[in-house]
Backbone bond lengths (Angstrom), bond angles and torsions (degrees), N, CA, C in turn:
res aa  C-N    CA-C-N  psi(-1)  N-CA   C-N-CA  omega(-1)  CA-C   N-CA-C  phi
1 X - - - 1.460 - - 1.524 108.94 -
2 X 0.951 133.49 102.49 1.534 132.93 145.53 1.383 126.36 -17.57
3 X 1.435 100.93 104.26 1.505 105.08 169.53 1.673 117.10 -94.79
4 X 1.688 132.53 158.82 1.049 144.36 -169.99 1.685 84.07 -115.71
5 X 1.634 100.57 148.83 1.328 126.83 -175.18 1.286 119.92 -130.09
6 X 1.034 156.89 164.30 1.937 156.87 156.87 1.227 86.43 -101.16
7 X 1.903 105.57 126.41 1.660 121.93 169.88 1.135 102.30 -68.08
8 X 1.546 124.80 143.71 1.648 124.88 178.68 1.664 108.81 -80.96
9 X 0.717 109.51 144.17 2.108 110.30 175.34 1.736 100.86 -57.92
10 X 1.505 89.00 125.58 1.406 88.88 -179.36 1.544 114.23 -137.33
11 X 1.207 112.77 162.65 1.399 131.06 -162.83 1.677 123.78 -40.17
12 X 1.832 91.66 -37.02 1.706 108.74 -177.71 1.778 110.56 -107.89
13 X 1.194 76.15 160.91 1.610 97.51 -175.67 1.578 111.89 -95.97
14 X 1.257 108.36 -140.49 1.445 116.21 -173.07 1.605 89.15 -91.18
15 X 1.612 96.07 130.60 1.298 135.49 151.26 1.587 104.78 80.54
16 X 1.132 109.49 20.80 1.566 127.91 158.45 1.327 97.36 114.27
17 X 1.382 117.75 -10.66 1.957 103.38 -173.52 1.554 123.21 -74.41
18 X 1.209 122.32 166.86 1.805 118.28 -165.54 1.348 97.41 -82.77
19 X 1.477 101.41 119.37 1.583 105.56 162.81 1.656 125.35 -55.78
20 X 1.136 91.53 168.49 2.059 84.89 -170.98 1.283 103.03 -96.13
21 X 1.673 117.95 -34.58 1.510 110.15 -175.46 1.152 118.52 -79.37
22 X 1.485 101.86 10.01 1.819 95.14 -165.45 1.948 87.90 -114.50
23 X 1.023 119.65 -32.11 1.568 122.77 166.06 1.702 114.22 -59.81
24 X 1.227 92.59 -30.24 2.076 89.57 -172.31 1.789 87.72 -71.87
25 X 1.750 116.46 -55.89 1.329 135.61 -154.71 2.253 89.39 -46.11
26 X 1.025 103.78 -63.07 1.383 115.75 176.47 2.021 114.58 -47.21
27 X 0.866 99.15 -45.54 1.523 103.75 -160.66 1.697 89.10 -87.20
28 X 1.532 144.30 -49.79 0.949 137.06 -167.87 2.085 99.61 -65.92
29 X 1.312 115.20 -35.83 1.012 107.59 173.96 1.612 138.42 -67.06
30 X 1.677 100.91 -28.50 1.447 109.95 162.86 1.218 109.14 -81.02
31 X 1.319 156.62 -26.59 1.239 164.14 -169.33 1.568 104.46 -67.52
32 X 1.479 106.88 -65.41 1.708 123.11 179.82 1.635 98.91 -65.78
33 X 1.406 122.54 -37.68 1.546 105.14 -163.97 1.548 115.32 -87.03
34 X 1.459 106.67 12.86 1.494 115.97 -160.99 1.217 109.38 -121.26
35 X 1.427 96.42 -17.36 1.543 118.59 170.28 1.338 106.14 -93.05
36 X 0.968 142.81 -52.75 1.435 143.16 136.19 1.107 132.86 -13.37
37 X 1.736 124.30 -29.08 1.098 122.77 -178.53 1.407 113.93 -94.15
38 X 1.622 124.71 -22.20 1.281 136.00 154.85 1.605 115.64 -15.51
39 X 1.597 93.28 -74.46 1.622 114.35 -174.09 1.346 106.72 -58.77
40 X 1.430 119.04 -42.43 1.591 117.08 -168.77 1.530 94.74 -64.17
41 X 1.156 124.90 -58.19 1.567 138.27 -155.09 2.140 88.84 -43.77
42 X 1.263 98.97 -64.27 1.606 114.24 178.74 1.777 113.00 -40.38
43 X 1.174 93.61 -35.76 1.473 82.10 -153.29 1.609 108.47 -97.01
44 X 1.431 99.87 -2.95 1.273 117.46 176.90 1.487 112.03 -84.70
45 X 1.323 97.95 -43.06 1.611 112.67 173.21 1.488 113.30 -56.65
46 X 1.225 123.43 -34.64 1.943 130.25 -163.79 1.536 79.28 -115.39
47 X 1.026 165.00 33.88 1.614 128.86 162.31 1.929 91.66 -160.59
48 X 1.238 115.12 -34.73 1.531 110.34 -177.91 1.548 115.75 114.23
49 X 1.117 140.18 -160.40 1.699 129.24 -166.63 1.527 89.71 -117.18
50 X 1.110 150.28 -41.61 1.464 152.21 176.78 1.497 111.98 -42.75
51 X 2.015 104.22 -38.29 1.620 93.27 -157.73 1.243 82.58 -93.63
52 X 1.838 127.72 -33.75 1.478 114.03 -175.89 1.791 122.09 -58.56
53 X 1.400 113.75 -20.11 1.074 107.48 -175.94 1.929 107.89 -91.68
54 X 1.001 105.20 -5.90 1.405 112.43 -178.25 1.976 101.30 -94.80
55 X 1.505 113.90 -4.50 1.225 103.04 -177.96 1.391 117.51 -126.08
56 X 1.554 95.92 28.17 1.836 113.87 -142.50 1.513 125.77 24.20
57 X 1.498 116.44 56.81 1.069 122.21 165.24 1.610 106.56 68.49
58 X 1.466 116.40 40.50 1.223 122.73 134.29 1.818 87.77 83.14
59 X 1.329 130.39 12.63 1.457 150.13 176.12 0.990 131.05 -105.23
60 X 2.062 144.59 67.71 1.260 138.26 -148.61 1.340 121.00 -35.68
61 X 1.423 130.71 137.75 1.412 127.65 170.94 1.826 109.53 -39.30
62 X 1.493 114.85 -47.10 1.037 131.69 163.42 1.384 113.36 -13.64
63 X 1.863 110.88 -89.60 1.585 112.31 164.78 1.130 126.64 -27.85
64 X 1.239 114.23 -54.57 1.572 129.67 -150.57 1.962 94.57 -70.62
65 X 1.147 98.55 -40.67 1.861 102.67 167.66 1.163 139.70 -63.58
66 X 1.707 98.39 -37.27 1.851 119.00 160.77 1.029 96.62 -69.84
67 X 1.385 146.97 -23.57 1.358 115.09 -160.36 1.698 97.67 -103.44
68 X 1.786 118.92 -41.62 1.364 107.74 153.98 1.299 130.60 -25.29
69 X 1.908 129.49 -32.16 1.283 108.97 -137.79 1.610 67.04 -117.19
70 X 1.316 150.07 -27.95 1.335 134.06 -179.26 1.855 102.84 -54.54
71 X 0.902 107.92 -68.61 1.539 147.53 -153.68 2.114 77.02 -47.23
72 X 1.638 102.16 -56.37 1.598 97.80 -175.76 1.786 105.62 -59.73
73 X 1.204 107.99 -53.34 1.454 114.59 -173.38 1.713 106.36 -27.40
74 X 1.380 99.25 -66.65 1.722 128.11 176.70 1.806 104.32 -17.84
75 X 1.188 85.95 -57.20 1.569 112.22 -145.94 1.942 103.15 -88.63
76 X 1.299 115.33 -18.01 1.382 125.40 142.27 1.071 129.08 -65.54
77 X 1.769 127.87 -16.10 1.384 118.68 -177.38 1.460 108.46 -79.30
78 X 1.372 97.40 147.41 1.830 103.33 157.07 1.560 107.48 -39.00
79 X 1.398 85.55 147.22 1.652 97.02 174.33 1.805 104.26 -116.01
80 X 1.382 99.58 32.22 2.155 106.38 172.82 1.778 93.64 -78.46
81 X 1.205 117.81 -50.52 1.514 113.56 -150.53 1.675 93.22 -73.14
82 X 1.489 110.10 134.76 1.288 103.41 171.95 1.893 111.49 -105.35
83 X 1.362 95.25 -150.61 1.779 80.53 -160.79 1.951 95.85 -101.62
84 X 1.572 94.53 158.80 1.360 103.89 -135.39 2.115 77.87 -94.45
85 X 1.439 97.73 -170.14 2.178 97.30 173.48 1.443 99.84 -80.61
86 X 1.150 127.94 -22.72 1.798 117.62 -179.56 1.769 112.59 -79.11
87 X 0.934 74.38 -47.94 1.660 86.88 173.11 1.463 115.03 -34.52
88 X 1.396 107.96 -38.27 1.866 101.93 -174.56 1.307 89.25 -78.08
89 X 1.865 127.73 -61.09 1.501 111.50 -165.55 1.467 123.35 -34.92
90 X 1.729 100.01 -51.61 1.462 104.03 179.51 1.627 119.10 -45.07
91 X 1.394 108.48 -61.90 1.554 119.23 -171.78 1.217 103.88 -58.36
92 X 1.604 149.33 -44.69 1.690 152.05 164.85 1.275 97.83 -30.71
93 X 1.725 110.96 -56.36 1.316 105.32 -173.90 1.591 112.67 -55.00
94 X 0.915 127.24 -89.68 1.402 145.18 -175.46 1.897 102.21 -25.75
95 X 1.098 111.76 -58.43 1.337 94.80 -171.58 1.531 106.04 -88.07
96 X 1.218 141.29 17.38 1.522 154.25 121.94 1.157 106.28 -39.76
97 X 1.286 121.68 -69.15 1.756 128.43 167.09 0.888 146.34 -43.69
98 X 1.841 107.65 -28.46 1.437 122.96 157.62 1.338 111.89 -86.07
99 X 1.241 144.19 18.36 1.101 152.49 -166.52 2.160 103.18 -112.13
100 X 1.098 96.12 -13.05 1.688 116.74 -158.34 1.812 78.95 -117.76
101 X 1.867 109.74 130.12 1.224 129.68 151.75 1.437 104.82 -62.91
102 X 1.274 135.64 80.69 1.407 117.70 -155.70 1.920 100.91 -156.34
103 X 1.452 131.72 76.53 1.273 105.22 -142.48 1.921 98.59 -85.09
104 X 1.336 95.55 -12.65 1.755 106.22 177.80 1.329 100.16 -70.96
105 X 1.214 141.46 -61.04 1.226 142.29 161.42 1.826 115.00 -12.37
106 X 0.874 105.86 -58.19 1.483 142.32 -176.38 1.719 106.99 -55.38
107 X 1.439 93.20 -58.93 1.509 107.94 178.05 1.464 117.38 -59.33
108 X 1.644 99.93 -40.85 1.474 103.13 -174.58 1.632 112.44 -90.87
109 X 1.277 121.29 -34.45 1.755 116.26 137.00 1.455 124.25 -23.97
110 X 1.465 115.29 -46.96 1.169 94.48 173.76 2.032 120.66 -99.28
111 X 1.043 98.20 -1.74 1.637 96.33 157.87 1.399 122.96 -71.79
112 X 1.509 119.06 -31.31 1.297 117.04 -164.72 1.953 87.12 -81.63
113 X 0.815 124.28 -58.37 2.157 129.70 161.03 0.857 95.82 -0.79
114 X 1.897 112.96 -78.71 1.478 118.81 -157.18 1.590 108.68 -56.24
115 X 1.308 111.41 -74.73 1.380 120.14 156.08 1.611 113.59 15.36
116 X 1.537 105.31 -95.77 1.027 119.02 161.56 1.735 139.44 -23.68
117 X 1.577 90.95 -53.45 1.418 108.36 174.24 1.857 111.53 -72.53
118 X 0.928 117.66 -16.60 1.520 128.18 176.02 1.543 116.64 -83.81
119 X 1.223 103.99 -49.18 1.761 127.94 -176.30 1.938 94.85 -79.97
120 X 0.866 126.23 -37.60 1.449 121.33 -178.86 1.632 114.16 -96.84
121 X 1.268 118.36 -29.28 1.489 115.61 179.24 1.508 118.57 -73.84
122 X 1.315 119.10 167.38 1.943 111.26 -154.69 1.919 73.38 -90.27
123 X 1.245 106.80 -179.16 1.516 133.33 169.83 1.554 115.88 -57.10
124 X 1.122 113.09 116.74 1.896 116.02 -165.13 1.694 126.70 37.14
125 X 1.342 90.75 35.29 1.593 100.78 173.04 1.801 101.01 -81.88
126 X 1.229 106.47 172.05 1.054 126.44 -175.47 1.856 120.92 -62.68
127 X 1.614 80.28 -44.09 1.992 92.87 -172.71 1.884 87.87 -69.57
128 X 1.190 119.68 -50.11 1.589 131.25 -165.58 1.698 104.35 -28.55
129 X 1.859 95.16 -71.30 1.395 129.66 -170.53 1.701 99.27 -45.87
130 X 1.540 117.58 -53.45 1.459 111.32 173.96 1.065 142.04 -73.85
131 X 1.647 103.23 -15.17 1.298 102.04 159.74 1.957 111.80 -87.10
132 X 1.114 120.59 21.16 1.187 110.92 149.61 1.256 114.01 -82.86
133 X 1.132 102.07 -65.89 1.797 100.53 -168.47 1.484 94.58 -60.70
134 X 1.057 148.87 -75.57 1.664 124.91 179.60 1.594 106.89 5.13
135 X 1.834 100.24 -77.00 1.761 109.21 -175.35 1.132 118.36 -33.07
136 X 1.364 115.71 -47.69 0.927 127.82 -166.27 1.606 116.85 -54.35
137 X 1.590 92.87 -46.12 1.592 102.10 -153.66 1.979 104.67 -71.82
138 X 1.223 105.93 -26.82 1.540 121.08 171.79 2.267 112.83 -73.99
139 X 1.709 92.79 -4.86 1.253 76.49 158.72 1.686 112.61 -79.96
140 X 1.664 108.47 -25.76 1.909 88.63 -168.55 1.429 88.01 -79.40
141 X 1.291 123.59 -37.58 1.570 120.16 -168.01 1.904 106.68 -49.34
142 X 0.725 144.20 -88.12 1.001 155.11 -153.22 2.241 114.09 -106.42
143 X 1.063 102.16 -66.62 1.321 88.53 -159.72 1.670 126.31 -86.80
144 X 1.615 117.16 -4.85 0.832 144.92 153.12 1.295 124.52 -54.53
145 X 1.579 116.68 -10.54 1.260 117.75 -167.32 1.604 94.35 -133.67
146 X 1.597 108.88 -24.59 1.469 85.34 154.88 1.440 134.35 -118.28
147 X 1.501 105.53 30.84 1.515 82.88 141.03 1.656 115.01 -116.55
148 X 1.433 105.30 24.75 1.240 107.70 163.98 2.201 108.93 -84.07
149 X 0.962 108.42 -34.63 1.748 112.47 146.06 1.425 131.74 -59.25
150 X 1.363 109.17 -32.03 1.669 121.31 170.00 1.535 100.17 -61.51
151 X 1.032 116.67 -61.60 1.869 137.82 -160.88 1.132 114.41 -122.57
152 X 1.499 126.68 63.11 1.595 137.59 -151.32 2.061 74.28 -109.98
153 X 1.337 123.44 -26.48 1.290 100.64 -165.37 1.827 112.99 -101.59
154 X 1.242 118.00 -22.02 1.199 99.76 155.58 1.383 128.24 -76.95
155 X 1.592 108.48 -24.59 1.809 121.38 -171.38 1.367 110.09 -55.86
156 X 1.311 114.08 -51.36 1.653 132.36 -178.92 1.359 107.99 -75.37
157 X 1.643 112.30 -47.36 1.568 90.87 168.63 1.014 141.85 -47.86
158 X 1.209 108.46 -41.12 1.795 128.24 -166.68 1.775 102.87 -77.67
159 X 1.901 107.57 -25.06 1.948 101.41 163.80 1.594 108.37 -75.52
160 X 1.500 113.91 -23.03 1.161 101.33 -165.82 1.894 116.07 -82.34
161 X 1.480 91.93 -35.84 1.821 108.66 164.56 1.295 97.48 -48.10
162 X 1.320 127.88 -66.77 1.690 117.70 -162.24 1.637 118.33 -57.26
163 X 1.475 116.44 -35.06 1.480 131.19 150.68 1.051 121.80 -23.62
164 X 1.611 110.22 -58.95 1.431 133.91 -163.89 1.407 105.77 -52.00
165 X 1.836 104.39 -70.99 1.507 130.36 -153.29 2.058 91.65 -81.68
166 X 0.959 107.01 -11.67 1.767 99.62 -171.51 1.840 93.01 -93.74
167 X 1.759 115.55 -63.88 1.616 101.50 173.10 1.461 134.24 -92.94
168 X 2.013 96.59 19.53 1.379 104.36 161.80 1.559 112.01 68.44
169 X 1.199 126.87 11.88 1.526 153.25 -178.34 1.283 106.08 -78.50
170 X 1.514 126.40 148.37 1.594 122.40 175.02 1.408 124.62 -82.83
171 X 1.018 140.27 123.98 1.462 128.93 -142.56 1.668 105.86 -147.60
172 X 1.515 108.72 116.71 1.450 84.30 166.11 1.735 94.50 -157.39
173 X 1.576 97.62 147.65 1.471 123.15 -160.42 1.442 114.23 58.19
174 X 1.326 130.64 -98.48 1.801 107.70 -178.11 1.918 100.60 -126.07
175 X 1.249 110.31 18.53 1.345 136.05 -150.34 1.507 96.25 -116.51
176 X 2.157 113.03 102.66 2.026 96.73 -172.87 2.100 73.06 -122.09
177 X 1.695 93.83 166.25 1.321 107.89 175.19 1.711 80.70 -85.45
178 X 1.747 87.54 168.84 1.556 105.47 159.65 1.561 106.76 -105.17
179 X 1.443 98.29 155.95 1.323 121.06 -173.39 2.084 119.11 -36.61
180 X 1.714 79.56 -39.90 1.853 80.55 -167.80 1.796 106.63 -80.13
181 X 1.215 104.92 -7.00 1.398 119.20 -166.90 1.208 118.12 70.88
182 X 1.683 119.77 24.40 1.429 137.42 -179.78 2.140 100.16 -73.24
183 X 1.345 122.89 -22.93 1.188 101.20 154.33 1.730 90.02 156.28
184 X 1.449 133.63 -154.86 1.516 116.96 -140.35 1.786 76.13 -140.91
185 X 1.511 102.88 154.33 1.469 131.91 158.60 1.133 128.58 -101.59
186 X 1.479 145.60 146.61 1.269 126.99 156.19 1.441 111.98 -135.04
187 X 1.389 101.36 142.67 1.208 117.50 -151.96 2.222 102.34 -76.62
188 X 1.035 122.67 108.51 1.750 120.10 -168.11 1.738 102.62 -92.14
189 X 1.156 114.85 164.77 1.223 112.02 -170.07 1.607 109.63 -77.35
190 X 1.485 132.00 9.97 1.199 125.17 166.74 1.293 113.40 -90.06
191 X 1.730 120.54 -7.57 1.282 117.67 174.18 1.447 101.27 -99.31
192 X 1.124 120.41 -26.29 1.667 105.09 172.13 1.138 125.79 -40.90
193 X 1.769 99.17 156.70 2.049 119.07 -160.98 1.807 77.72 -79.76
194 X 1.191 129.61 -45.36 0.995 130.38 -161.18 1.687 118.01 -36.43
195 X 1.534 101.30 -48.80 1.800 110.13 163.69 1.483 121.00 -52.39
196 X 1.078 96.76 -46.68 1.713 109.65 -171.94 1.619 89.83 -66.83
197 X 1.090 143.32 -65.41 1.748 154.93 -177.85 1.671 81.41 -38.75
198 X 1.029 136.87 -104.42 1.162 118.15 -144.17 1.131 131.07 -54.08
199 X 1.409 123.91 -37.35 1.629 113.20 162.21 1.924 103.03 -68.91
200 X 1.091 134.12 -9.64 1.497 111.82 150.37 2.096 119.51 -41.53
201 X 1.219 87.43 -73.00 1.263 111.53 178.52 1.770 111.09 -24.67
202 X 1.420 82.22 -56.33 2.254 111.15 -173.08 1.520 87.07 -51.30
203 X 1.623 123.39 -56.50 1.381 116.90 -148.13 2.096 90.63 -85.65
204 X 0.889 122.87 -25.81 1.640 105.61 -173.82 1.890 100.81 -89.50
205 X 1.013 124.47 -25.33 1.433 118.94 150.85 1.137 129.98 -53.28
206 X 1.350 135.81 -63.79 1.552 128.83 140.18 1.375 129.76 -19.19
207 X 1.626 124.73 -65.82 1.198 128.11 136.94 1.653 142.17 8.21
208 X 1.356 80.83 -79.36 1.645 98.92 170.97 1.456 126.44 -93.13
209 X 1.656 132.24 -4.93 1.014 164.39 -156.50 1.707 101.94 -101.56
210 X 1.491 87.27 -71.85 1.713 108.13 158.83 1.606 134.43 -36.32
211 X 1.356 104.90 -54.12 1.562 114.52 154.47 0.741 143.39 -106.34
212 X 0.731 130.99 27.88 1.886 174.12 -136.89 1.854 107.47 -11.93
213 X 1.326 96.32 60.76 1.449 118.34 160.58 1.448 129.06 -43.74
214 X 1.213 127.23 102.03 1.405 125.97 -177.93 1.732 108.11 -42.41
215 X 1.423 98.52 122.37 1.807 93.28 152.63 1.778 132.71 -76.88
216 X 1.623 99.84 123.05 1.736 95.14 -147.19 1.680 76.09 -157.18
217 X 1.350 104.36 154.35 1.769 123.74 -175.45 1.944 85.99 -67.59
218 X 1.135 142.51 -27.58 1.495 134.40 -176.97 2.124 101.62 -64.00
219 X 1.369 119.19 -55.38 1.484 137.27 176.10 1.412 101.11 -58.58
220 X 1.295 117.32 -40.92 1.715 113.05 -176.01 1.604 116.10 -80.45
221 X 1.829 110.44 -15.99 1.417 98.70 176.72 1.124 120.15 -100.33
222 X 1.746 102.46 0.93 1.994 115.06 168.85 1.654 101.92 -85.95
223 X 1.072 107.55 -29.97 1.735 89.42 176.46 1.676 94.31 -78.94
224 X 1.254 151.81 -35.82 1.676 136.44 172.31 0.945 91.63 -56.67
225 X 1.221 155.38 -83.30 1.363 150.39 -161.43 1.596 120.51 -23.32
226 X 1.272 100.09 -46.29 1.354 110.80 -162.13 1.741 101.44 -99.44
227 X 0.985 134.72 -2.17 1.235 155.57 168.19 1.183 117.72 -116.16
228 X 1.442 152.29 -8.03 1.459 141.95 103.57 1.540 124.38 -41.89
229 X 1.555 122.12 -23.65 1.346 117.31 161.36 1.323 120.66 -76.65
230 X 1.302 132.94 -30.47 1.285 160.46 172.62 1.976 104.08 -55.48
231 X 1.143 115.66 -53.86 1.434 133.29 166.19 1.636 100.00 -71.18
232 X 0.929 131.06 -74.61 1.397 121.26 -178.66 1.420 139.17 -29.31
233 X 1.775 96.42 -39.73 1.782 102.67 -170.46 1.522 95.44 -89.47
234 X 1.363 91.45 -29.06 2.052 93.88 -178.82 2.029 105.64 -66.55
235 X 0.974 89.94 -28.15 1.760 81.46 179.25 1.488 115.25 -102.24
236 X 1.235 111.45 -4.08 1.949 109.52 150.82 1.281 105.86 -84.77
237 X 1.289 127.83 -19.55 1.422 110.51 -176.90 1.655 110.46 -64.87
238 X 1.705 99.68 -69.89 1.535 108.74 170.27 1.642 110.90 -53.78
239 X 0.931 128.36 1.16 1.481 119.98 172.67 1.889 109.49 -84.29
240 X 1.277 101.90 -33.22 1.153 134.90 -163.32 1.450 91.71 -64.95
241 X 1.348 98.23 -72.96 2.272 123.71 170.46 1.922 91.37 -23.51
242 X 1.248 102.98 -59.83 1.760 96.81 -170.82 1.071 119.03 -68.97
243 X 1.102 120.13 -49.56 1.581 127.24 177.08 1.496 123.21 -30.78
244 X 1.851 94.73 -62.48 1.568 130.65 -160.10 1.831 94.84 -99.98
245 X 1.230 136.65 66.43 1.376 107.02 -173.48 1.626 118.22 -82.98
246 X 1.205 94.04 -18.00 1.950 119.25 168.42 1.433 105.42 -33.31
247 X 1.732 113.51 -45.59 1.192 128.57 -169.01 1.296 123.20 -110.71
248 X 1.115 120.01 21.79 1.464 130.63 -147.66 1.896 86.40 -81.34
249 X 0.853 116.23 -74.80 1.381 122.61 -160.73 1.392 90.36 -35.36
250 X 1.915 135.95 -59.67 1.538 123.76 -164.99 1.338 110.36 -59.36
251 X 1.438 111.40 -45.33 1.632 109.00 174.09 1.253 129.42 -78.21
252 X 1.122 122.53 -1.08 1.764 127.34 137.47 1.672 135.69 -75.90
253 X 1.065 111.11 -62.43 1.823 118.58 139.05 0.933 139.46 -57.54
254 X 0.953 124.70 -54.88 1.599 135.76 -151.81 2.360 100.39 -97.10
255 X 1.740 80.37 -134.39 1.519 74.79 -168.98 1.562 105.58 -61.02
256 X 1.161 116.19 -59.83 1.963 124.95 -173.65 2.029 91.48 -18.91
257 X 1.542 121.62 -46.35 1.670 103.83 174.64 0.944 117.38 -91.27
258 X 0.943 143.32 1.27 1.580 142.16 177.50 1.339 102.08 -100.91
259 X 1.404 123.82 -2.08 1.486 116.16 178.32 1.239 113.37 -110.14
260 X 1.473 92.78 -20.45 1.536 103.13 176.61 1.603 121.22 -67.80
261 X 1.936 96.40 -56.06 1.326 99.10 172.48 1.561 118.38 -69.38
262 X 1.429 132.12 -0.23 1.674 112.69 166.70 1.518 107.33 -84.44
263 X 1.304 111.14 -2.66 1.467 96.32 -169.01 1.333 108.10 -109.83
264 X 0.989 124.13 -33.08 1.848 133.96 150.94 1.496 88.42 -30.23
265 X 0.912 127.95 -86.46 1.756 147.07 -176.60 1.308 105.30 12.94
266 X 1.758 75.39 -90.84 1.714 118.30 167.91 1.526 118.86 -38.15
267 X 1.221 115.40 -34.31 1.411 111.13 -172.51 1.653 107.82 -95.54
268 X 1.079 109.64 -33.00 1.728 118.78 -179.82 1.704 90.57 -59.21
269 X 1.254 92.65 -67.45 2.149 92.54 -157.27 1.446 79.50 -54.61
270 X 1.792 150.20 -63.40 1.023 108.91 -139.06 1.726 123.53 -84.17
271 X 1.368 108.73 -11.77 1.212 126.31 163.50 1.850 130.76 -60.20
272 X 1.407 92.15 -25.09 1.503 103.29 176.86 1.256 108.07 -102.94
273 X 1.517 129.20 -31.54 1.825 108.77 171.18 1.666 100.91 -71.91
274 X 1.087 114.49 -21.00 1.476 96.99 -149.67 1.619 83.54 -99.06
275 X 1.454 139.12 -12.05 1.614 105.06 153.80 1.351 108.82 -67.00
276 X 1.117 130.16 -23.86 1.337 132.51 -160.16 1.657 105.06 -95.40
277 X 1.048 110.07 31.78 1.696 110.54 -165.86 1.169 103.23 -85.33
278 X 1.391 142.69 -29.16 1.490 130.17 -174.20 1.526 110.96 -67.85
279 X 1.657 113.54 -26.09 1.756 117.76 -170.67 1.417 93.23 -89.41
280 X 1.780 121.16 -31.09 1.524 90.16 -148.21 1.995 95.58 -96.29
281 X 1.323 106.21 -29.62 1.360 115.17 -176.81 1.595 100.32 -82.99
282 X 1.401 120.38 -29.60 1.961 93.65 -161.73 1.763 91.00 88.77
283 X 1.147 128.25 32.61 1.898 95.97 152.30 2.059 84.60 179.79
């Protein structure tokens, strides 16, 4: 008896040649997962496999969604266009790169992709849109953090000033006393708003990428929005650190970050659909 089957998505296009959306869909995924595996490798190493899997491997839910919603984009394109003469340089590169324990390597493999995928895709096409959010996603990966190393002394200052003037604490360069005058904090670039800001950014790029939201000064003051909230909860937290120093350790570890980061969360996603409410709702 003859059975009927569903063809699996496959690599080639028309008339056996390699489709392009299905080569970007592939290469953006080894690129991000290799870059990804860096952090996991780390975080497994300092905390153990229990806390990495409880934190998805030390990788914001955030990313892990930009990189879903490219990866879907990809995987919606026609598979007519086949792959273009840059296209091989690019892809050599990248899987050269995954070939290298190297997860920065990786990161910057996949910027030069995105790049590519932006500069080569037609105007709000599908491949275009993902290679934004790709870009995007290598701002928390990689470049967000260095020029948060470039400019670690105004970046931190300017969290630690806001500290200052909110718990009224003496503060100078990234360095605030605590409240009881029991002795001084300084604020390091893993507590910076600055981290939290860039996966803001990741999630209203995705966002708007996703529903293909006009770029217009209205889209640019929901991503401030959502990146002044992002700075905000991070500087009641550490305000909190001064205030409370009794408690400093829970509100640095303990709940004070875990409350922090659901509500950053909460406020990013709800700040970014809801500028984006006319594409994603219809009104």
């Amino acid at each position: 008896m003859a059975t009927l089957s569903t063809p699996r998505p496959s690599i080639t296009g028309v008339g056996g040649r390699i489709a392009r959306s299905r080569l970007l869909f592939w290469l953006v995924a080894l690129a991000s997962l290799n870059a990804f595996a860096g952090i996991a490798i780390q975080t497994v190493a300092e905390h153990g496999v229990d806390y990495a899997l409880a934190e998805l491997f030390g990788v914001s839910a955030i990313v892990w969604t930009a990189l879903a919603a490219s990866l879907a984009l990809l995987d919606r394109c026609g598979s007519d266009a086949i792959v273009r003469r840059g296209d091989g340089l690019v892809a050599a590169l990248v899987v050269a790169v995954a070939l290298l324990p190297v997860a920065t390597a990786s990161a910057i493999a996949l910027t030069i992709l995105a790049i590519h995928m932006i500069a080569t895709g037609a105007p709000r096409s599908a491949e275009r849109r993902a290679g934004v959010i790709a870009l995007a996603i290598t701002g928390s990966l990689i470049w967000g953090r260095l020029l948060l190393a470039l400019f670690s002394g105004p970046m931190l200052g300017l969290d630690s000033w806001l500290v200052g003037q909110v718990a009224g604490a003496a503060q100078s360069g990234n360095v605030i006393a605590l409240a009881d005058g029991s002795g001084r904090i300084a604020v390091a670039p893993g507590c910076s708003s600055w981290q939290g800001m860039s996966l803001a950014f990741v999630f209203w790029a995705t966002v708007n990428q996703w529903f293909q939201v006009p770029l217009s000064w209205r889209a640019a003051g929901w991503c401030a929005a959502a990146l002044a909230a992002t700075m905000a909860i991070n500087v009641a937290r550490i305000s909190a650190m001064v205030l409370f120093p009794a408690h400093l350790e829970e509100i640095h570890h303990g709940y004070g970050w875990h409350l922090s980061m659901w509500l950053t969360l909460a406020a990013v996603c709800a700040l970014c659909l809801y500028g984006a409410r006319r594409e994603v709702f219809g009104r």
